[in-house]
matplotlib code that plots the C-alpha trace (Angstrom):
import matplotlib.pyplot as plt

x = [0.0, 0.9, 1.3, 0.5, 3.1, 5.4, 5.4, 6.9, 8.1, 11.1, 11.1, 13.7, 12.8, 16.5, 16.2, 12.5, 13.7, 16.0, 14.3, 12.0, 14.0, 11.5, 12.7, 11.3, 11.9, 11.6, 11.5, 9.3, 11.4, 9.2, 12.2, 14.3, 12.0, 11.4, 15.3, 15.2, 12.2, 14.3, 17.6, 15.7, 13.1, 17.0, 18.5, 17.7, 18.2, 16.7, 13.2, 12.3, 9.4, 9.8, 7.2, 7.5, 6.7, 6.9, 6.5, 7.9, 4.5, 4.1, 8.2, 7.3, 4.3, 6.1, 9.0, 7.3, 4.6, 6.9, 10.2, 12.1, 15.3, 16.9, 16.0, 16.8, 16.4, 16.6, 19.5, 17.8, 17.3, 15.7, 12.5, 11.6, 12.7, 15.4, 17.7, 14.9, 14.5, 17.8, 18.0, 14.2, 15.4, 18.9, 16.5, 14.2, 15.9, 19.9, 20.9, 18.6, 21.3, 20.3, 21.5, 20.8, 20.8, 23.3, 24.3, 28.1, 27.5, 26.2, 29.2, 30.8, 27.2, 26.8, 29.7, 28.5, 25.6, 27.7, 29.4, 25.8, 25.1, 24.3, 25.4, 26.4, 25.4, 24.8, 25.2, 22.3, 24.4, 26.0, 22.6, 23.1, 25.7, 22.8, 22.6, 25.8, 25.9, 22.4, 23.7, 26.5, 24.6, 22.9, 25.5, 27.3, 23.6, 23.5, 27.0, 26.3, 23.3, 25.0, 27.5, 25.1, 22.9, 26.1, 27.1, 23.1, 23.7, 27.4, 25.8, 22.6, 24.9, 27.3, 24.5, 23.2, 26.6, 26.8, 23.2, 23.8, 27.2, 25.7, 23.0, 25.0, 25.6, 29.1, 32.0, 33.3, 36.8, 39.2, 42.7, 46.0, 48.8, 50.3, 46.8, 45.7, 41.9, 40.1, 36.7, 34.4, 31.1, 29.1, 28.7, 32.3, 30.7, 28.4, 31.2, 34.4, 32.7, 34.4, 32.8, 33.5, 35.6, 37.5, 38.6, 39.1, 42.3, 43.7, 46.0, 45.0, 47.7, 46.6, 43.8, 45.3, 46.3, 49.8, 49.9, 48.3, 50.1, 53.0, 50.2, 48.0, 50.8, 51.8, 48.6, 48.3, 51.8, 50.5, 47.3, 49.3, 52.2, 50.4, 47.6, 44.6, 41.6, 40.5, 41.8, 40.0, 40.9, 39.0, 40.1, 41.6, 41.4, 40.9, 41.1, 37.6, 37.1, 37.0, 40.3, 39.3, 40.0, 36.7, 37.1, 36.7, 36.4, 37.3, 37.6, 40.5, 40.0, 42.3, 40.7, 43.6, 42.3, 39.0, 37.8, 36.8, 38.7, 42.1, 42.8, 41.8, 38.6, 38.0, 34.8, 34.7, 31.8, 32.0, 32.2, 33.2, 30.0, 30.8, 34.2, 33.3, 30.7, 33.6, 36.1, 33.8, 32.8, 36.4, 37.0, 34.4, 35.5, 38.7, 37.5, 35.4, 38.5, 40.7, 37.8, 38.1, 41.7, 41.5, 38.8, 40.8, 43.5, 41.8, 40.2, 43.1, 44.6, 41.6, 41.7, 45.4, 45.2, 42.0, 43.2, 46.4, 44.8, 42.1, 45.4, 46.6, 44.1, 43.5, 46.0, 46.6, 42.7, 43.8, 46.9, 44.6, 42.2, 45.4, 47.4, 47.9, 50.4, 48.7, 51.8, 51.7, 47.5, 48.0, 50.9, 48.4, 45.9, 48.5, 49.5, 45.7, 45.2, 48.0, 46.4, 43.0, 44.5, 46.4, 43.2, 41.0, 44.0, 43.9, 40.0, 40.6, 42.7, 40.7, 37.6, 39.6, 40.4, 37.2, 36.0, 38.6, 37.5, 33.6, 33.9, 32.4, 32.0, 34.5, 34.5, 36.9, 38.1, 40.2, 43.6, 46.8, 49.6, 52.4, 50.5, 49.0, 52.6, 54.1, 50.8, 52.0, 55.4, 54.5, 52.6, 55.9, 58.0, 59.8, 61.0, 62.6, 64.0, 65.0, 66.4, 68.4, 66.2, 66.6, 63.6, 63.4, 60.8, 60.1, 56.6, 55.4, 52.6, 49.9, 49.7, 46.0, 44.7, 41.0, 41.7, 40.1, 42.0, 42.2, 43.8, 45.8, 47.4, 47.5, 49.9, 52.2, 52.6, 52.9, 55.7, 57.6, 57.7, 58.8, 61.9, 62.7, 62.6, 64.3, 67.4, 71.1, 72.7, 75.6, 74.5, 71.3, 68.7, 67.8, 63.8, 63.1, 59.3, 58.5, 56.0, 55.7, 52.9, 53.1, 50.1, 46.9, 48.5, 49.9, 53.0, 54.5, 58.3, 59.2, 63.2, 65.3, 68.8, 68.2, 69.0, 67.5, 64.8, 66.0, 63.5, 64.5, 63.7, 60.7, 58.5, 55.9, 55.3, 56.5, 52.7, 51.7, 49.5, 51.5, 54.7, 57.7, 61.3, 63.7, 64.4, 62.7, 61.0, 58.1, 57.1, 53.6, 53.7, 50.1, 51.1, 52.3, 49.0, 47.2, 48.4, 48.4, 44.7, 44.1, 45.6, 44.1, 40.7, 41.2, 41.7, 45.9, 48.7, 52.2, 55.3, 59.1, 62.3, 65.2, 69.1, 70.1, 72.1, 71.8, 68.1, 64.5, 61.8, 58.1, 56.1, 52.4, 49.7, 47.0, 44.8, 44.4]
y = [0.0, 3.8, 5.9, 9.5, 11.4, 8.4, 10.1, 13.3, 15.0, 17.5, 19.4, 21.6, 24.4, 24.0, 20.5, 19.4, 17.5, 15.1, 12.0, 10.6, 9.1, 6.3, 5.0, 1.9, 1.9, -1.5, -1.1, -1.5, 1.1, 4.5, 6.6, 5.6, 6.2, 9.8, 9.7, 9.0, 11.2, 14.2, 13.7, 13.6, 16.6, 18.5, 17.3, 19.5, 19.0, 15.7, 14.9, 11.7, 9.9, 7.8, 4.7, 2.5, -0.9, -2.7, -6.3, -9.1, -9.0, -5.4, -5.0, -8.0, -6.0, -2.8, -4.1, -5.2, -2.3, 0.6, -1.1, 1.5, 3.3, 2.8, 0.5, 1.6, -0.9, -1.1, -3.8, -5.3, -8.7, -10.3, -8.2, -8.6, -10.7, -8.3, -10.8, -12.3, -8.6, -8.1, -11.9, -11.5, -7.9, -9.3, -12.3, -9.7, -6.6, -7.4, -3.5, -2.2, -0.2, -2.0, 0.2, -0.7, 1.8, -0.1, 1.0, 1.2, -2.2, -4.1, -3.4, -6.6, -8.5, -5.3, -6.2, -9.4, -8.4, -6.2, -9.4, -11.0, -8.2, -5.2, -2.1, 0.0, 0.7, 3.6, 3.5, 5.7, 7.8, 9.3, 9.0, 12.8, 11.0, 9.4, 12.1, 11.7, 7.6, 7.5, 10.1, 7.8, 4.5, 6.1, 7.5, 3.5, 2.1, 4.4, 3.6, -0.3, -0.1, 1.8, -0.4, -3.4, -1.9, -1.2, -4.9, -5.8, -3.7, -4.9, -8.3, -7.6, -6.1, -9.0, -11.4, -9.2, -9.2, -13.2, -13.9, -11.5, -13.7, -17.2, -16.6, -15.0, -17.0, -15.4, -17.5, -15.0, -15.9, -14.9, -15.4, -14.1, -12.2, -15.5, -17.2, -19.4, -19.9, -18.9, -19.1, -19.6, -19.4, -21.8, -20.3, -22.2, -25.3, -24.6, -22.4, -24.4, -27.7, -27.8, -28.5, -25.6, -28.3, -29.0, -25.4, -23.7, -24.4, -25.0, -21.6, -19.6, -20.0, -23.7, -22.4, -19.9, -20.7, -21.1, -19.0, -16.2, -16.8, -13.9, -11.2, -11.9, -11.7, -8.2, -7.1, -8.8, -7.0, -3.8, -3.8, -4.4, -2.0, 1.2, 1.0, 0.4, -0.6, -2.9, -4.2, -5.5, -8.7, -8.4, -12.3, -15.2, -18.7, -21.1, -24.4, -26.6, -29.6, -31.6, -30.6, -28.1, -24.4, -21.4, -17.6, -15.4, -12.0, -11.1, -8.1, -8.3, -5.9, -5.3, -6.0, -6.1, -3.0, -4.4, -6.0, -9.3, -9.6, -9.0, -9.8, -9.7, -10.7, -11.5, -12.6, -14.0, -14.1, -16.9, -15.2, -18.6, -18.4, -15.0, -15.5, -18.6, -15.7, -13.6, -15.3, -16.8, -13.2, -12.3, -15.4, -14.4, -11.0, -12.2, -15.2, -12.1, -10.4, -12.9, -13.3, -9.7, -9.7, -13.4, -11.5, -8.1, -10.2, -13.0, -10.1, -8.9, -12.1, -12.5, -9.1, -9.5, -12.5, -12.4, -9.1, -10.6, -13.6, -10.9, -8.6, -11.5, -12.6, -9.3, -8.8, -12.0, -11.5, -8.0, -9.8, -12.4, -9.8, -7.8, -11.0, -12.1, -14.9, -18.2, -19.1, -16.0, -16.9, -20.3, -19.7, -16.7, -19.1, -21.7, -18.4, -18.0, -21.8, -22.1, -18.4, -20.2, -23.1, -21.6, -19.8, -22.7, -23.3, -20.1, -20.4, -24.0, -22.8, -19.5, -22.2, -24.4, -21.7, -20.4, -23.7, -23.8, -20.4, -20.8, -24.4, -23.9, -28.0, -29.8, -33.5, -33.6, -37.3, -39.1, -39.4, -41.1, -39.1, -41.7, -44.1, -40.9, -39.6, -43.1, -43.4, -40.1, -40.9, -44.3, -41.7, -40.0, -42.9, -42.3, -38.8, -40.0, -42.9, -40.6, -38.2, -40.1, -38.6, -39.7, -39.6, -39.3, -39.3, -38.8, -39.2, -40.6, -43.7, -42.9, -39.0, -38.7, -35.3, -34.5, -33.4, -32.6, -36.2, -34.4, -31.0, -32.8, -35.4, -32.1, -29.9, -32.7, -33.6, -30.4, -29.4, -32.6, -32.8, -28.8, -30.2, -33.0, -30.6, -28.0, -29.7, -28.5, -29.8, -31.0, -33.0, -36.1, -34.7, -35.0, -34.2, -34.8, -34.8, -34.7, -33.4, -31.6, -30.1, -26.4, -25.4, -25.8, -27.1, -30.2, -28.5, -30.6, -29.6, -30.8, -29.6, -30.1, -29.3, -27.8, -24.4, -22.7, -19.2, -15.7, -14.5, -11.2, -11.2, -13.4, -13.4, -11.7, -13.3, -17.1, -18.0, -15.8, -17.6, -18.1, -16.3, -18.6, -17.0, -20.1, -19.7, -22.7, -22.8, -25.4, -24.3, -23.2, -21.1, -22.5, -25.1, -23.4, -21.1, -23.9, -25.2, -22.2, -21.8, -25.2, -25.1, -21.7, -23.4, -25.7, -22.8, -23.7, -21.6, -22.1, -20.5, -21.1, -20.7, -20.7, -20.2, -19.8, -22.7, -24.8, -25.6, -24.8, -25.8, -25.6, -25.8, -26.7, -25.4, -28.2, -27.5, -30.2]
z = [0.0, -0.4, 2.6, 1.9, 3.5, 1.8, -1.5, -2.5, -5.7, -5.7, -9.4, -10.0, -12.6, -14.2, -14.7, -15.6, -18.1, -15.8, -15.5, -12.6, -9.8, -8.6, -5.2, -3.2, 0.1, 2.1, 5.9, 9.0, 10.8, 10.4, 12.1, 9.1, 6.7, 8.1, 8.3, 4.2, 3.7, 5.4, 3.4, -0.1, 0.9, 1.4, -1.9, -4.7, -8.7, -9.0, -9.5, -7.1, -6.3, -3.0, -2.2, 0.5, 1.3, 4.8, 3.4, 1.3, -1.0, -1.1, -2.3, -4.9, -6.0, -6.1, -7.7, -10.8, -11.2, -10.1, -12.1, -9.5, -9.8, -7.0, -3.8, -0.2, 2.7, 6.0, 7.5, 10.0, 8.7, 11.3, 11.9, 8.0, 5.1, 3.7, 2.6, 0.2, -1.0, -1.9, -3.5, -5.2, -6.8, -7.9, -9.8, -11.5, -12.1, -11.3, -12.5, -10.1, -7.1, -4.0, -0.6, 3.4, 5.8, 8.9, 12.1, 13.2, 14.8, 11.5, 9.1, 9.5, 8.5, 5.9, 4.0, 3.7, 1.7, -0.8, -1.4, -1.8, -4.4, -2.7, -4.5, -1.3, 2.6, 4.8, 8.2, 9.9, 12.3, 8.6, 6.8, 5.6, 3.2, 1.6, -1.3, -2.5, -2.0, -4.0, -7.0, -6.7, -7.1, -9.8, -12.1, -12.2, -12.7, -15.6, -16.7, -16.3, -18.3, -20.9, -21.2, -21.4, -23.9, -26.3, -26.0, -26.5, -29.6, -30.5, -30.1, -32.3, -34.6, -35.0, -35.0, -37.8, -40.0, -38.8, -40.2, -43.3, -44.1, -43.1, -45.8, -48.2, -51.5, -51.5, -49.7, -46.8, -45.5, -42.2, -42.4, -40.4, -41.7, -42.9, -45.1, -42.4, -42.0, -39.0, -40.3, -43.9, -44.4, -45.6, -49.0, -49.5, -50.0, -53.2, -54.8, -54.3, -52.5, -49.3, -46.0, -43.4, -41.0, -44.3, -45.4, -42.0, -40.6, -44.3, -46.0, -48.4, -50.7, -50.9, -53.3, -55.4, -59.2, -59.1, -62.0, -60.4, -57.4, -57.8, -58.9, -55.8, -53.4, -54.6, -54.2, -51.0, -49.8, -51.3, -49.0, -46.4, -46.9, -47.9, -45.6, -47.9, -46.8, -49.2, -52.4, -55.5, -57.2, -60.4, -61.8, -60.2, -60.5, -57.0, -56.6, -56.6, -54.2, -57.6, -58.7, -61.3, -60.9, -60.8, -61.7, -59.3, -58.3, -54.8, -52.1, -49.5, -46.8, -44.0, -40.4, -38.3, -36.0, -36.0, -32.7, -33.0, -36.2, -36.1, -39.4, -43.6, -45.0, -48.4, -49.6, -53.4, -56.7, -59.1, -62.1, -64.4, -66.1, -67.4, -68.2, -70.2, -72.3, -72.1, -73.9, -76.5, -77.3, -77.6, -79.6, -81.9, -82.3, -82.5, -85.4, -87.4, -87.4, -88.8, -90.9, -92.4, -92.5, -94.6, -97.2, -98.0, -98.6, -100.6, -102.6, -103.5, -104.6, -106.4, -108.3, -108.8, -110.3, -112.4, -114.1, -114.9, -116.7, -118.2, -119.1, -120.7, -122.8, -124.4, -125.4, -127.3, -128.5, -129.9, -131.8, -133.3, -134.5, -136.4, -137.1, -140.8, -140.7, -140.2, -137.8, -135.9, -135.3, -134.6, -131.7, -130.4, -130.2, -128.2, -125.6, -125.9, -124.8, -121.8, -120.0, -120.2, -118.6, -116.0, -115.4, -114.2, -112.1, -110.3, -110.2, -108.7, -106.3, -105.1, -104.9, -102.4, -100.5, -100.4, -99.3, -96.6, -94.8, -95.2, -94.2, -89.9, -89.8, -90.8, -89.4, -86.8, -85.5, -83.2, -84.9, -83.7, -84.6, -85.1, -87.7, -89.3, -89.7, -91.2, -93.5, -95.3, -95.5, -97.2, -100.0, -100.2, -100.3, -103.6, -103.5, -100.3, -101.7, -105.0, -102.5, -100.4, -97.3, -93.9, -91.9, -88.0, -85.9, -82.0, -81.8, -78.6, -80.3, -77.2, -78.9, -80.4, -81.4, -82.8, -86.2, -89.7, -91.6, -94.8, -93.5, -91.2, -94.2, -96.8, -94.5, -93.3, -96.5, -98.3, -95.6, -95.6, -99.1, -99.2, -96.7, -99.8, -102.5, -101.5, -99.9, -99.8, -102.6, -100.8, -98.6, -98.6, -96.4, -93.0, -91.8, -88.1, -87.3, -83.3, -80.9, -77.7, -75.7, -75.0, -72.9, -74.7, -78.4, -79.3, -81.4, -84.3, -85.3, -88.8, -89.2, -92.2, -92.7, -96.5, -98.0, -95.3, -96.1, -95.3, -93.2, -93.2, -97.0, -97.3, -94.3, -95.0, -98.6, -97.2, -96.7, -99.5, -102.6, -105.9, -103.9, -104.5, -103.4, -104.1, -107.5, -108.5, -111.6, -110.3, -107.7, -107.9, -104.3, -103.4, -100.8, -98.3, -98.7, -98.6, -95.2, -93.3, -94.0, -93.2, -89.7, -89.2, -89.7, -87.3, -84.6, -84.8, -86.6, -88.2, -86.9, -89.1, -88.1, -90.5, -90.9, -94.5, -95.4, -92.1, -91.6, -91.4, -89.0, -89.4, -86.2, -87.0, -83.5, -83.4, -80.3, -77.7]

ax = plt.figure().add_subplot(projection="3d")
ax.plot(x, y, z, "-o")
ax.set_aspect("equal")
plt.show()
């Protein structure tokens, strides 16, 4: 119950809008309560409201309903249940202040109770010092609760972050200074298809391409060294459960300062899917362009040639139309006869060509490089026999490629049969065919020791159609054409290297 004079409300002007100061007072005693009543009527500049209780259900009752500031209560355990007060309040409200009010001959028993819980005592001969013990009991309740309610909100906020992370789709990593794993979140296992117990633990560095290991660890030393907050790895290539490596693009920030970090986060996209589109769109671009460089040239050839034979031919037509002599006529019409041949040649030619670039699905099959390689040199047996040719060849018998048959027998035997004809003539020739893989190409070497090409010279016109540059009056320059168009239609190239005199080596790209 409320006693009437129990109540009283001291409002200073100055400080209306301090908060209410709601005491509950539990005691029997009414000279200490007037005691109390007296000290707070004194204490100006904080608003109170005092309510006593004088039992154990009434300071339950109160307790809950009033949710007070502060409890004062008198010591004197043995006339009322204070003991259970100060155990009950501790239960329900624990950042409540509790204070007794002793007497010089109960501070042994008093201390007891601040050990129990009890935030401070006052012993009743120096009750005027209860203004100053109550303000101080206040200002640490104020300063515990503040400190709680900024862990509450650290905590909320973490468990926040945490939930935001756990159900991200993005992998979000915590390593030391030196890669290894204090914690991953479960996005790891969709993206690189590790359990959490397997990756944590484990080092970074385990993970990283080796070939992209050198660029990452600059960056990584330059995040640390010039104090940067966060770097941006916009491609790199980790290592899948499976054994296969993903793209991915990845933030490294540096959390060393950060409580409850102390170290670099990095959290990671899988961006294989678009680097797969990526590259094909480059490839395309890269195909149309090769594409457009193939047809400006072609039409030129075509233009080049054509008006040569059309040159030709009218002027032998304008010699038979002023010719008299039957001779003269009839070795006109012969000229006439050879340009019209060598005509459908050039026409046959430009057709296979043609056929070569517009061809988008040739037949591609399993092809076993050694046999292949013996097959053609069967074909070619008697110019090698004629010539004297030794043949050599390191060819491993387990090397298969996927390969277009036809293009594949046309430029090993064009090039081989190139090493025969133009040997050195003073000495039977040599022609070493091997292989080697050189990262995604099977690369076939086919070196002779013949007269040898100067580069410097011929280059540019070596793969060139109808250019010829050893002097020899057969040679047709078309087969050389021929194969670097085939090979460049089956996504490979052809590199040379020469020494004039000593040797030549064609290297022929097939992709693996």
């Amino acid at each position: 119950m409320y006693s009437q004079n129990s109540t009283s409300i001291l409002v200073n002007t100055e400080l209306a809008k301090t908060p209410l100061v709601k005491i509950l007072f539990f005691s029997k005693d009414h000279l200490i309560q007037q005691l109390v009543q007296n000290q707070l009527d004194n204490f100006e500049g904080i608003p109170f409201k005092l309510v006593s209780s004088t039992t154990m259900m009434e300071f339950k009752q109160l307790l809950k309903s009033l949710r007070p500031s502060v409890i004062i209560s008198d010591f004197y355990l043995e006339n009322f249940a204070g003991k259970e007060a100060l155990e009950y309040s501790k239960m329900i409200y624990p950042e409540i202040p509790y204070l007794f009010i002793a007497d010089a001959l109960c501070k042994k028993k008093a201390l007891q109770y601040l050990q129990a819980g009890a935030t401070d005592f006052i012993q009743k001969e120096n009750i005027e010092e209860l203004p100053a013990i109550l303000f101080k009991a206040l200002r640490q309740s104020e300063e515990k609760n503040a400190i709680k309610q900024l862990k509450q909100k650290k905590w909320e906020d973490t468990q926040r972050f945490k939930s935001l992370i756990e159900f991200s789709n993005d992998p979000v990593l915590l390593y030391d200074i030196d890669g290894k794993i204090g914690y991953v979140s479960p996005a790891i296992s969709r993206v690189l298809g590790y359990s959490i117990q397997e990756f944590v633990g484990t080092n970074v560095k385990k993970y990283i391409h080796p070939e992209d290991f050198n660029s990452r660890l600059l960056i990584f030393e330059s995040l640390v060294n010039n104090n940067q907050k966060f770097v941006i790895i916009e491609e790199q290539r980790l290592l899948h459960k499976e054994g296969h490596y993903i793209w991915a693009r990845a933030v490294i920030s540096d959390a060393r300062l950060k409580p409850g970090i102390e170290g670099f986060i990095t959290n990671f996209i899988d961006i294989s899917d678009r680097k797969i589109k990526t590259e094909a769109l480059k490839s395309s671009f890269e195909l149309v362009k090769e594409q457009n460089k193939r047809m400006l040239n072609f039409s030129y050839i075509v233009s080049h040639n054509l008006r040569s034979h059309s040159s030709n031919m009218e002027s032998i037509i304008g010699f038979l139309e002023t010719a008299t002599d039957e001779n003269e006529k009839r070795e006109m019409l012969l000229h006439l006869k050879n340009v019209s041949k060598s005509l459908n040649e050039t026409l046959y030619n430009l057709n296979e060509v043609v056929s070569i670039q517009s061809n988008t699905t040739l037949k591609v099959e399993k092809i076993y490089l050694l046999p292949f390689i013996n097959k053609i040199l069967l074909g070619l047996s008697n110019p090698v026999y004629l010539s004297k040719t030794k043949i050599e060849i390191n060819v491993p018998e387990n090397v298969a490629i996927l390969y277009n048959k036809e293009y594949l027998e046309s430029v090993l035997h064009n090039i081989i049969l190139n090493s025969i004809k133009y040997k050195h003539p003073n000495r039977n020739p040599v022609i070493t065919i091997s292989s080697i893989f050189i990262d995604a190409f099977l690369v076939v070497s086919i070196t002779d020791n013949g007269v040898g090409i100067d580069l410097k010279k011929n280059k540019n016109k070596l793969f060139g159609m109808y250019k010829t540059f050893h002097g020899n009056k057969d040679a047709l320059g078309i087969d050389l054409f021929m194969s670097k168009n085939q090979v460049e239609a089956m996504g490979g190239k052809i590199e040379v290297e020469s020494k004039i005199g000593e040797s030549t080596t064609f290297k022929i790209y097939i992709k693996k």
